[in-house]
N, C-alpha and C positions, 0 to 999 in steps of 0.2 A: 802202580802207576808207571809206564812205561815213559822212556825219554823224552818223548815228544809232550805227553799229557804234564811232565813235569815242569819243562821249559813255559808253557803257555802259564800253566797253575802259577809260577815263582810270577812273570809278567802279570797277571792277574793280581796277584798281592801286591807286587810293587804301584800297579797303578793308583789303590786305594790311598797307599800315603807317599807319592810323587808330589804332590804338589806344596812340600815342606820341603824337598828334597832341595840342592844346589849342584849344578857338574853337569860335562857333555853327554846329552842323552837323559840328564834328569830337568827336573822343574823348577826353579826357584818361583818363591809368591811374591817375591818382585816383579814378576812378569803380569800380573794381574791389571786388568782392563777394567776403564770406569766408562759410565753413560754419558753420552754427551748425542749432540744429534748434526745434520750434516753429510749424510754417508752417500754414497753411490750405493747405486743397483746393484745387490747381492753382498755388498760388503759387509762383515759382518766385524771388524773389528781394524785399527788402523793403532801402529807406533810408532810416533814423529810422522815420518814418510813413506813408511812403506805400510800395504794394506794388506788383509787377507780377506780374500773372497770364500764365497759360500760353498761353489764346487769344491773351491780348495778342503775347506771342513771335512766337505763329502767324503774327499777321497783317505782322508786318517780316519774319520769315524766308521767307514765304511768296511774297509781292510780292519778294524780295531775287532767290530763287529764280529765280522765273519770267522776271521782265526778262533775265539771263544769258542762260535759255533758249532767251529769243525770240529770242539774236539769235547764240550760239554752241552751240546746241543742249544736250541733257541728258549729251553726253560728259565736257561740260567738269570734272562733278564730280570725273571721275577724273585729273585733276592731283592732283598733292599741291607739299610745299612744305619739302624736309628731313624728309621723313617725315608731315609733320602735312597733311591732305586738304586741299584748296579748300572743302570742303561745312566741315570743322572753323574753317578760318579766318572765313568767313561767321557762321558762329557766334556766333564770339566777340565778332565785330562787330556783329553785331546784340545780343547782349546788352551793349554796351559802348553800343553806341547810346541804347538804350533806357533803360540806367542814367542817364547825364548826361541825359537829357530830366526824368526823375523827379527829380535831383536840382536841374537844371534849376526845377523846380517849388517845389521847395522854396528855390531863391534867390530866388523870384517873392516868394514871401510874406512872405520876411525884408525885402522890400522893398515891400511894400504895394501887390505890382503885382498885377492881377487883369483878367478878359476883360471888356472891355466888354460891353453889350445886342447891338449890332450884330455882334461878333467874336461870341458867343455861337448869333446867328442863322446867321452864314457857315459855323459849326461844327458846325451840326444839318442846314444843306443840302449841308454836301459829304458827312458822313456819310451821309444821306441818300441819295444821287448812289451812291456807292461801294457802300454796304450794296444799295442796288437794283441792281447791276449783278454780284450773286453769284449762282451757282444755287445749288442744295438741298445738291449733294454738296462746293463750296466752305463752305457755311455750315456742315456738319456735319462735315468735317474739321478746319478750324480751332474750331468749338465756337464761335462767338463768337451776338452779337445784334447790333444797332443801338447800343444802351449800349454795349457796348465800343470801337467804331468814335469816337460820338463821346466817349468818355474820351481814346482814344490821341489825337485833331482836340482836342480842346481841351489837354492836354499841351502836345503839339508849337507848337501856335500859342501859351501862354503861355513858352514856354522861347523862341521867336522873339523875342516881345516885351520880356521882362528882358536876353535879350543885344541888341536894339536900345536897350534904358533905357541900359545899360553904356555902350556903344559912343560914343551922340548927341553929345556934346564933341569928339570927333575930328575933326578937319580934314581934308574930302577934297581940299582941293584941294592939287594936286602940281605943281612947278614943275615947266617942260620942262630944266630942269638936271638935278635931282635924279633925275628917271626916263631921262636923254636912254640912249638904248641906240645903241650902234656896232656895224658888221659888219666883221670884220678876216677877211682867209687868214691864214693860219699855215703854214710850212714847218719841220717838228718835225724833230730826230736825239735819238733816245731816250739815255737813258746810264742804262736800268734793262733788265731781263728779268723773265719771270714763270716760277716755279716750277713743278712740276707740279701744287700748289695753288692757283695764281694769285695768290700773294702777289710783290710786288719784291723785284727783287733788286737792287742796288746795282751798275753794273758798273765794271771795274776803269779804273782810273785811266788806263793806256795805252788801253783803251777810249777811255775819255769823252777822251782829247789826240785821237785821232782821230776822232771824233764833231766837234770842233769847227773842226778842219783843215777838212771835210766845210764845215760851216756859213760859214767863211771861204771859202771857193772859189765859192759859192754867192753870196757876196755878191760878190765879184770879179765873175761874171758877170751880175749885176744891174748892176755898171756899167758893166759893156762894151753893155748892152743887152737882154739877153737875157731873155723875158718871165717874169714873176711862176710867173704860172701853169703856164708850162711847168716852170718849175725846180721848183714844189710837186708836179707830176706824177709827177716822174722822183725827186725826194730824199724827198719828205716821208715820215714813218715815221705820220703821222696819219692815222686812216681816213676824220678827216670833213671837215678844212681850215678850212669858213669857219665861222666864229660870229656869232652875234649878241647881246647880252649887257648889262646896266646896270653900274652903280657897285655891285660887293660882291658879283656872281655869279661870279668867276674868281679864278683865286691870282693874291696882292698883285703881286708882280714883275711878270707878263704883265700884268693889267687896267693899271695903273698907265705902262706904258707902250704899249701902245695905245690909250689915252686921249691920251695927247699925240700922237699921228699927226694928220695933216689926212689931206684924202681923197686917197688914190693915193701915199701917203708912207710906205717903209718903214723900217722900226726897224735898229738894228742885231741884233748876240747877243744875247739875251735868254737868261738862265739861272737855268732853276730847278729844282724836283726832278723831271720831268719826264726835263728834258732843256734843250737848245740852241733857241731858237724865234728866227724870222723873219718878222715879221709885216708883213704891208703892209694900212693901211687901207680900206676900200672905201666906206664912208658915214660922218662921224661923226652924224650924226644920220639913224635910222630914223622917218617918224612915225607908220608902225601899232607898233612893237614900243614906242613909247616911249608912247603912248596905251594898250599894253596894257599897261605898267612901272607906268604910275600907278595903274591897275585892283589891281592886284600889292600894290603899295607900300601902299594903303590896307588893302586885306585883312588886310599883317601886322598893321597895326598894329593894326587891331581887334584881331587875335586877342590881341597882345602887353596888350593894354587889360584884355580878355573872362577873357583864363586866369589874370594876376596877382589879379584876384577871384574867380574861377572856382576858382583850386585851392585855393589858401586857404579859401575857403568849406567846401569839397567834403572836406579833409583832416580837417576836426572830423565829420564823419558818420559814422553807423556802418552800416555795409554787411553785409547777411548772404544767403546764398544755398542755397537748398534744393539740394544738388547732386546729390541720387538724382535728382529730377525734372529737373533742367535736364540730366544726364547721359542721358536717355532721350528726350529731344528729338532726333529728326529730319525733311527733308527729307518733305513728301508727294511721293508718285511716284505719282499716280494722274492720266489725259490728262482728264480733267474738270475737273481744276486749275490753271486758265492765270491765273487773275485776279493783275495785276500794275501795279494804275494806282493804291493808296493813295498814295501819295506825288506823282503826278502830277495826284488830286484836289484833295490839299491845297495846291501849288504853283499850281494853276487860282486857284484860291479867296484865297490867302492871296500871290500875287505875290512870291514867295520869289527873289531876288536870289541 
């Protein structure tokens, strides 16, 4: 899978479970819209005072669309996901999107944050830029103009700016302790089974004695000599062996003791619900995985910063949604319809990190 197929594939997954998510550019389920009725023409959903219209939908679900398209063609809608479509999931996402930007906005101004002269200008040229790069039958499918282009470019870019107001106290800088990441093997004997639901199952007791007989014998031949690797070859009940991992991405028992390994140094039994593990070190310290640990580690903690004001704010709002018309929103299927670079406009323009 080359770069580009990778980038859309990781968006792809993240969309399915965004809307659990909290932090700039994700979705808190606070943002969630209820029925009520009252709306203007095309509105398709309103928080406190600010609205969102139907072109507006168009032009996220439209660009959402298309980029998929480009790069896994138009079959992909026919996944589904427990019954509910891939075209439904996208949906909801984009309306979940779209909500937290609007509400977004409205934490702009409870804080006296507002678009500069200059942001002002880079919001009328990327609009600009994007709106000019539509034909006739994009324009008139989604129904939009210029104005609405740059309403969604000035949103977006003030809902940036209040979650970087939020954020700017945060310390990025991360020691090479606290992010250090290790690469361990592991040599697993399972003492669970899967159901034919794929839930665990606990196995019995003479099992797991023998499970761990296995795991002794195993370490016997580790010191008579016998290599790592070969023994993870021939015992291990693991599909994938080696890891690579920080402080607080693995259960306590295993990280805790492959973290004291040095390098080439194996553990003894390790036991946990799992099963019986045998870990031999192979680096304690990574330095891409731990340069991207600190990338990581910073992120939560915006988000952890971003959503403890974020929901709270967002929870006093009131949320209403025209749901005849957002229920009759779908999907253009028309090959005139390819325009898919809104959001690659706004990233040109606004250096979105």
């Amino acid at each position: 899978m080359n770069n580009k197929k990778r980038q859309i594939f990781t968006v792809l997954m993240l969309l399915l479970v965004i809307l659990g998510c909290t932090g700039c550019g994700k979705i808190s389920n606070n943002t969630e819209v209820v029925l009520t009725t009252g709306f203007a023409k095309d509105e398709v959903f309103r928080i406190e005072t600010i609205s969102c219209t139907l072109p507006e939908i168009m032009v996220y679900l439209t660009n959402t669309q298309n980029q998929y398209e480009s790069v896994y063609g138009n079959t992909i809608w026919q996944t589904d996901l427990n019954g509910v479509t891939l075209e439904d999931n996208v949906k909801e996402t984009v309306l979940a999107k779209i909500a937290q930007i609007k509400a977004m906005n409205l934490l702009a101004k409870s804080h006296g944050i507002i678009l500069s002269e200059e942001e002002l200008k880079l919001v009328d040229t990327a609009a600009s830029e994007y709106y000019g790069s539509l034909n006739e039958t994009e324009i008139k499918d989604m129904n939009i103009t210029k104005d609405v282009i740059v309403n969604l470019y000035s949103e977006y870019a003030l809902a940036d700016k209040v979650y970087n107001d939020i954020i700017k106290d945060i310390n990025p800088e991360i020691s090479d302790d606290e992010a250090r990441t290790i690469t361990v093997e592991q040599i697993l004997f399972k003492t669970y089974s899967l159901d034919s639901d794929g839930n665990r199952v606990v196995c019995t007791d003479v099992y797991k004695t023998q499970q761990y007989q296995k795991a002794q014998e195993v370490l016997t031949q580790l010191s008579a000599g016998t290599s790592f690797e070969d023994l993870m070859t021939t015992y291990s009940e693991d599909n994938t062996g080696t890891y690579s991992f920080g402080k607080g991405e693995m259960e306590a028992t295993f990280e805790e003791a492959a973290f004291q390994l040095g390098n080439d140094e194996v553990s003894g039994i390790i036991e946990n619900d799992e099963g019986y593990h045998i870990i031999k070190c192979i680096s304690t310290f990574n330095r891409e995985e731990t340069d991207a640990n600190k990338i990581k580690i910073v992120e939560q903690r915006k988000n952890e910063v971003f959503g403890e004001e974020y929901d709270t704010f967002v929870s006093t709002l009131k949320k209403n949604i025209n749901q005849n018309l957002w229920d009759s929103v779908t999907f253009i299927h028309d090959e005139k319809v390819t325009t898919k670079t809104f959001f690659d406009v706004y990233d040109r323009y606004f250096q979105v990190s």
